[in-house]
C-alpha positions in Angstrom: 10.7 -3.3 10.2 11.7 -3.6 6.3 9.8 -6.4 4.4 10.3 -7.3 0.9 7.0 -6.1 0.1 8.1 -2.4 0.2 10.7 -3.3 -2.5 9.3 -5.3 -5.7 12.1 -6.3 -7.5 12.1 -5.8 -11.4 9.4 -8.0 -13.7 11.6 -11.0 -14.4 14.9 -10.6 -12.2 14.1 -13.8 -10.2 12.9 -16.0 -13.2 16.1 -14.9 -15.9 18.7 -14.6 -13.0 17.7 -17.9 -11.0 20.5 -20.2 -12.9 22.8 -17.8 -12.3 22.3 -17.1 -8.6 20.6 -20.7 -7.4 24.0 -22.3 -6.9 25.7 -19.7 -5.2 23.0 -18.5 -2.7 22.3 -22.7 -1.5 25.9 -22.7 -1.0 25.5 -19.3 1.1 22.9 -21.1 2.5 24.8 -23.9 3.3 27.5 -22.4 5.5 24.9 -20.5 7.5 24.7 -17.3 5.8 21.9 -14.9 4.6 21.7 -14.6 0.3 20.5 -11.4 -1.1 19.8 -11.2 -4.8 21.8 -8.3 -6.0 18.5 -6.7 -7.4 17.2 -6.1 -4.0 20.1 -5.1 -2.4 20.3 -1.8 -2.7 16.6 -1.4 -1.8 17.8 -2.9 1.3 20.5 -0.9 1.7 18.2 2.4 1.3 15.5 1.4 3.6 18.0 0.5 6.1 19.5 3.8 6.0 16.4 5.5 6.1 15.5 6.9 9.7 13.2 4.9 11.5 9.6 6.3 11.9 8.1 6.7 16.0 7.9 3.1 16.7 4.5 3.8 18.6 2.9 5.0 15.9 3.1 1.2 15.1 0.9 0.4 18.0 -2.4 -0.8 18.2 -5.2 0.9 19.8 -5.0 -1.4 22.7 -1.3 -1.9 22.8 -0.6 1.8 23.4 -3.6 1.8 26.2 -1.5 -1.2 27.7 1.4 0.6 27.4 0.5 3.8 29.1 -0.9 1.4 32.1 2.5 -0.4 32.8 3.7 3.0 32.5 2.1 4.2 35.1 2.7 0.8 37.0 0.2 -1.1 37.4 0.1 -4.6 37.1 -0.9 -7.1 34.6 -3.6 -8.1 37.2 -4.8 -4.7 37.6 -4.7 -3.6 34.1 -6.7 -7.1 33.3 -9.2 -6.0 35.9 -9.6 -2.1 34.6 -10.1 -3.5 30.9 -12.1 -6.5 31.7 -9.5 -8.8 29.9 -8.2 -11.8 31.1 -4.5 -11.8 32.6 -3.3 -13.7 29.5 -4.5 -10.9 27.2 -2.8 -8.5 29.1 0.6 -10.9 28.8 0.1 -11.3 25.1 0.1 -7.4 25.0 3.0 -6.9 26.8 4.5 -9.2 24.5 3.9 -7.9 21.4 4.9 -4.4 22.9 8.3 -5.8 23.9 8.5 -7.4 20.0 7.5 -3.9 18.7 9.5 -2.0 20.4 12.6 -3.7 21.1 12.4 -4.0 24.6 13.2 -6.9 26.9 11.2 -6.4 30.2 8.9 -4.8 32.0 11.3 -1.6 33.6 11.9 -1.3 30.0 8.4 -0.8 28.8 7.7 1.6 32.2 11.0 4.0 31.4 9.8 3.7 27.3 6.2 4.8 28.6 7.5 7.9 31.3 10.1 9.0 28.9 7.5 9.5 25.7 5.4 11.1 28.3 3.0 8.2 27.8 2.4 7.5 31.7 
């Protein structure tokens, strides 16, 4: 995922522009919306264009050992028991892997796994 870190807006843009742009992006604001400063847009724009990179490569050490485990179907209770974690470790992994990945259960995270040849 983008963050504004990636994208350092020009020395000074927020400071000189903030006048300017403080009215209209509370009223954005206001009605629900998302405000942008125009500097960063198109830094946005080009980020969001780019191609995404492998989202495993984005995995931890132990997230991608987790992973290959529920690929291969095994259990949260049997995975705890291989790696000597507790059950809510495992849970917390299998969280963050659905975060990361953009996945929203465990069939999910098994067909990710098998069809990355993972499992």
């Amino acid at each position: 995922m983008w963050s504004a870190r990636c994208a350092p807006a020009p020395p000074g843009t927020f400071r000189t522009a903030a006048a300017e742009e403080l009215p209209i992006a509370i009223g954005v604001v206001l009605k629900g919306g998302r405000y942008l400063h125009p500097a960063l847009a198109s830094e946005v724009l080009v980020q969001l264009a780019a191609p995404d990179s492998d989202p495993v490569s984005a995995l931890s050490d132990r997230e991608l050992q987790v992973l290959r485990m529920i690929g291969a179907g095994k259990s949260v209770k049997q995975i705890s028991n291989e790696l000597s974690l507790s059950e809510k470790t495992i849970s917390t992994y299998r969280t963050r892997l659905l975060t990361k990945l953009g996945l929203e259960g465990t069939s999910e995270l098994m067909r990710f796994a098998i069809d990355r040849r993972l499992a």
